[in-house]
N, C-alpha and C positions, 0 to 999 in steps of 0.2 A: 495189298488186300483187295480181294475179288469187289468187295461191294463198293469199294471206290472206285474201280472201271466203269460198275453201272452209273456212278454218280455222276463221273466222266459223261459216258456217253448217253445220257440223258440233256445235261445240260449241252449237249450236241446236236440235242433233236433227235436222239436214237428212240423210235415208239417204242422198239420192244422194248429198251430198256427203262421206259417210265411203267410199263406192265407189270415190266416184274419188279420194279422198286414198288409200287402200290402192294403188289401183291406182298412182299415183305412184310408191308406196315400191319396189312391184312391181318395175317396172318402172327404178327407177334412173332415173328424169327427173331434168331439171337443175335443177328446181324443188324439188326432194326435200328438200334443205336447210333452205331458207326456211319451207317448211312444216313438218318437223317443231322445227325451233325454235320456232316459234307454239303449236305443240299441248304443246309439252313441260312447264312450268309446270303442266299438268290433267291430269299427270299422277299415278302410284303411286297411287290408289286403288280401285283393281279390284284384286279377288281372280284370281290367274292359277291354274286348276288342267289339270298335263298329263297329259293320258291319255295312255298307252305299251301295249303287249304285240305279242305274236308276231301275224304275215296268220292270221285265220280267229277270231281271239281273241272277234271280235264286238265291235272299239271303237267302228263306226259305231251300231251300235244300242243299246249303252249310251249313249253319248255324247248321240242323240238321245231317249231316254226318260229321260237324267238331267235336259236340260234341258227338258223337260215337267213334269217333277217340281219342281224348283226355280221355273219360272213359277207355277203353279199352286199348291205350298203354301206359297212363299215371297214370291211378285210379284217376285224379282229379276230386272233385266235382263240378257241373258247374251249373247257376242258368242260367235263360235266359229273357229276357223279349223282347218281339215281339210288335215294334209300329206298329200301324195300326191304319187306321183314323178314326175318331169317327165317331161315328153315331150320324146324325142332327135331332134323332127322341130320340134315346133312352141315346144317352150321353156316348157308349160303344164302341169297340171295333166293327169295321166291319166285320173283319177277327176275327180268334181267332186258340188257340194253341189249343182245341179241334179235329180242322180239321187236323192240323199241326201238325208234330213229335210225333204222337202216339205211337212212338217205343221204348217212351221214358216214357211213362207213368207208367210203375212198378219199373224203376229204382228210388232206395231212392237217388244216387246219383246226381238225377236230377231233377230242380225243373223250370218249365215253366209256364210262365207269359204272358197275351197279353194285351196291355195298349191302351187307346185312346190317341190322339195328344192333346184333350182338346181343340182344336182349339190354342194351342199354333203355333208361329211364326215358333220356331226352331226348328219343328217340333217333339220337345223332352218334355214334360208338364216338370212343376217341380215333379211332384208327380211322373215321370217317373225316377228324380234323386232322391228321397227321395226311391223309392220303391228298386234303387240298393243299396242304403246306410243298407236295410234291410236283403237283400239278404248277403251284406258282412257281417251283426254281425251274419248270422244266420249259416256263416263259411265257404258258399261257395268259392272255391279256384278259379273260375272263373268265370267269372262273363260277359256273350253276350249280345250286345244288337244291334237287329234288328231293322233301322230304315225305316219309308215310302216309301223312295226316296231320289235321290241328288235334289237339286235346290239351289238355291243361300239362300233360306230362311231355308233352313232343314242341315245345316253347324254346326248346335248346338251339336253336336256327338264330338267333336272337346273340344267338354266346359266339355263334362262329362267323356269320355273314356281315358284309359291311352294308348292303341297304336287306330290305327282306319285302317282300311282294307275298300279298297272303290271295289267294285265288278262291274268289266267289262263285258263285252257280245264282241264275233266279230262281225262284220255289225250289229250293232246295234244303230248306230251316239254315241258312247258313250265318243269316242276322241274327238268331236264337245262339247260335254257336258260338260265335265272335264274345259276347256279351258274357256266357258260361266262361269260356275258358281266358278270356284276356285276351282277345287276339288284337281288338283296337291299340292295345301299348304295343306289341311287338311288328305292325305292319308300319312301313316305311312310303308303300305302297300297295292301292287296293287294284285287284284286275277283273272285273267284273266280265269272266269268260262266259261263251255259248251266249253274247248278247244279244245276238239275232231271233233267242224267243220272247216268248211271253215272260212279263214281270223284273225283265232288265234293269226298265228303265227305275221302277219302284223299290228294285235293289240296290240301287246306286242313290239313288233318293235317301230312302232309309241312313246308310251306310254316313251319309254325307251329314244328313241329319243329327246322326251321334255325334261326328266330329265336331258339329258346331256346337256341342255340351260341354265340352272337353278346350275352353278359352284359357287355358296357362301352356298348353304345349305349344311349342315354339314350331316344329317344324307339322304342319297340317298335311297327311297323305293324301294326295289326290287320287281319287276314283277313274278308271282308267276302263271304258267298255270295250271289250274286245273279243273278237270270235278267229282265234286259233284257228281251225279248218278252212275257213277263208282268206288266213290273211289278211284280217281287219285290224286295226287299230294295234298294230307290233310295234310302229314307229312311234306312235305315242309313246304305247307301255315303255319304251327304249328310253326315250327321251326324260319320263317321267322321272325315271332310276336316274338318268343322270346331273337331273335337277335336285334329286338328291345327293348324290354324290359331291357336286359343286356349293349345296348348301354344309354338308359335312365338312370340304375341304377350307370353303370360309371361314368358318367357325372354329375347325381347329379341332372340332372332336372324332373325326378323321383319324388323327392321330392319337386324342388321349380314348377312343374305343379300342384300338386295335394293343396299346400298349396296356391297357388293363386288361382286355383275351389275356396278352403276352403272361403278364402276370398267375392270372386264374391259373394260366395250362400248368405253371410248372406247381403251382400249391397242389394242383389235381394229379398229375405227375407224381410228386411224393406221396399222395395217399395210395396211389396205384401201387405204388412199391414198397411201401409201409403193410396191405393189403396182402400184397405175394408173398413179404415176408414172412408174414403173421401166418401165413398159409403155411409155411413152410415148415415153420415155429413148431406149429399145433401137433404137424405127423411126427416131428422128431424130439419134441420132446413131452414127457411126462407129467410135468407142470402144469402146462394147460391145460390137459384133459381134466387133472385134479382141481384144479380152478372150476371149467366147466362143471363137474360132478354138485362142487359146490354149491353151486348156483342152482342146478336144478334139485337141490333137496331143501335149497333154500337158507341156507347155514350163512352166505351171503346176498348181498344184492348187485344186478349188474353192472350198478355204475362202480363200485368197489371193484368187482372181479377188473374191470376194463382199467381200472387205477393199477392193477396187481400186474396185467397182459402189460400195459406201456412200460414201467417200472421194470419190466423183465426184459423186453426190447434194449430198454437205456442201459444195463447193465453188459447187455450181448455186443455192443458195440453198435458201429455205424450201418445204416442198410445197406446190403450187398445188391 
C-alpha cells in the first residue's frame, strides 16, 4: 500500500515525505488511517512545547529565534507547526510559514508547518494534533507549536502540549487578559517578550505577584524577560521549559499527562465518527428529518429526539 512507502520513507528522513503525510492528515484523506497507524508505534518521543499569547505578542519571532537557539546550542531537531486562521474562502491558512522563518528554510534540521484552526473551538483542529503525532515518528526532538491567540476558547494548547509558554507584551492589557480567560492555570511558563521597552519590568512584577496568590500549586511558572529580535534571554526561556520538563519527569506526570491526551484523543476520535455518521444518517435516511420536523413544531423535545437519533444509531450497527 502506497501510504506505507510514505510511512517508510518518512521515518527515513524523507521531507517530502513528512509533507505529504501532514498534508494527508490535513486534509482528511481516506488514507489517513492506514497511515497514521504506521507512524504510531514512533511515537511519544519528542518534546511538544506550546507557544500561546495575545495577536501582537510577537510569538512568530520568538518562536523563530527560539528555534535558532536550540539548533545551534543544542543540535536538536525541531519541527514547528504555525496555527493561523483559516480562510473562509479557501479552507487554508491565512498566514503561512512562507512569509515566516525563512531562515530556516535550508536547515534539514527543521521542518515548518502552517495549519488552519478548521474553525475548531480550541483553536487547535485535531488534524493539528495528528499532524504533531507525525512530526514525532518523523524524529523530531522538538516539537513548537504556535497558536492564534489566548481567549478562553483557544486554552486547547494545554490538551496537546507537554509544557506551554504563554507570551506577554508590556502595556499591552495582557495582565487584564491572563486573569479573563485563565491563562495563569494553563502557562507552565511566562515569557515576558519586547522586554526592552517600557513597563517590562512592572509586567513581570504584576505576573509574579499573581502567582504568589495561587500557594497550593506545586509547580510555580517562572517569569522569563526576553526580547526575541535581539536575542536576549532564549537561553533562559530554553532552560526554563526544561526545568519544567525535569520537574514533570520527576514527578511522573510526564507520563500520567500524556496517557490521559492518550485517552481523551480516542473518546474525541469516536465522537468525530459518531458525528460523520450521523451526518451521513440524516441525507439517507427519512427518519431523521421526521424526528427533526418534530422538534421544530415542537410535538417533542430535543433531548428526546437525541434519545430517538442514538437509539437509531444502536440498531444500525457498529460505526463504519
Amino acid at each position: 500500500m502506497w501510504q506505507l512507502k510514505i510511512a517508510d520513507d518518512l521515518l527515513a528522513g524523507n521531507r517530502r515525505a513528512l509533507a505529504r503525510a501532514i498534508t494527508i492528515v490535513e486534509n482528511e484523506a481516506p488514507e489517513k488511517k492506514e497511515l497514521l497507524a504506521a507512524l504510531y508505534p514512533h511515537t511519544g518521543r519528542a518534546y511538544v512545547i506550546g507557544i500561546t499569547g495575545s495577536p501582537g505578542a510577537g510569538k512568530s519571532s520568538l518562536v523563530d529565534r527560539l528555534t535558532q537557539h536550540i539548533r545551534k546550542a543544542y543540535g536538536l531537531s525541531v519541527g514547528i507547526i504555525a496555527v493561523d486562521p483559516t480562510s473562509p474562502f479557501s479552507g487554508g491558512a491565512l498566514l503561512g510559514d512562507r512569509i515566516r522563518m525563512q531562515d530556516h528554510v535550508l536547515d534539514e534540521g527543521v521542518f515548518i508547518r502552517s495549519m488552519g484552526t478548521r474553525g475548531s473551538l480550541g483553536g487547535l483542529s485535531r488534524a493539528t494534533k495528528e499532524a504533531i503525532k507525525v512530526l514525532d515518528a518523523s524524529g523530531k526532538d522538538v516539537i513548537l507549536v504556535e497558536t492564534v491567540g489566548v481567549g478562553q476558547s483557544e486554552l486547547d494548547i494545554m490538551n496537546a502540549a507537554d509544557s506551554t509558554v504563554v507570551v506577554l507584551t508590556p502595556g499591552a492589557g495582557d495582565i487584564i487578559q491572563t486573569l479573563k480567560a485563565g491563562i495563569m492555570e494553563i502557562a507552565d511558563v511566562f515569557a515576558v517578550n519586547k522586554a526592552d521597552l517600557e513597563g517590562a519590568d512592572r509586567t513581570a512584577t504584576e505576573v509574579r505577584a499573581m502567582l504568589d496568590l495561587d500557594r497550593e500549586r506545586q509547580w510555580r511558572p517562572p517569569v522569563v524577560p526576553v526580547v526575541s529580535l535581539h536575542n536576549t534571554g532564549l537561553d533562559d526561556l530554553y532552560q526554563a521549559i526544561m526545568r519544567h520538563k525535569e520537574y514533570l519527569d520527576s514527578t511522573g506526570f510526564l507520563t500520567d499527562y500524556r496517557q490521559q491526551r492518550l485517552k481523551s484523543e480516542v473518546v474525541e476520535v469516536v465522537l468525530e465518527r459518531l458525528k460523520q455518521r450521523i451526518g451521513r444518517e440524516f441525507k439517507d435516511s427519512g427518519e431523521f428529518e421526521q424526528t427533526l420536523e418534530k422538534v421544530i413544531n415542537r410535538e417533542i423535545d430535543p433531548y428526546h429526539a437525541s434519545d430517538i437519533i442514538l437509539e437509531r444509531m444502536v440498531r444500525g450497527g457498529s460505526v463504519s
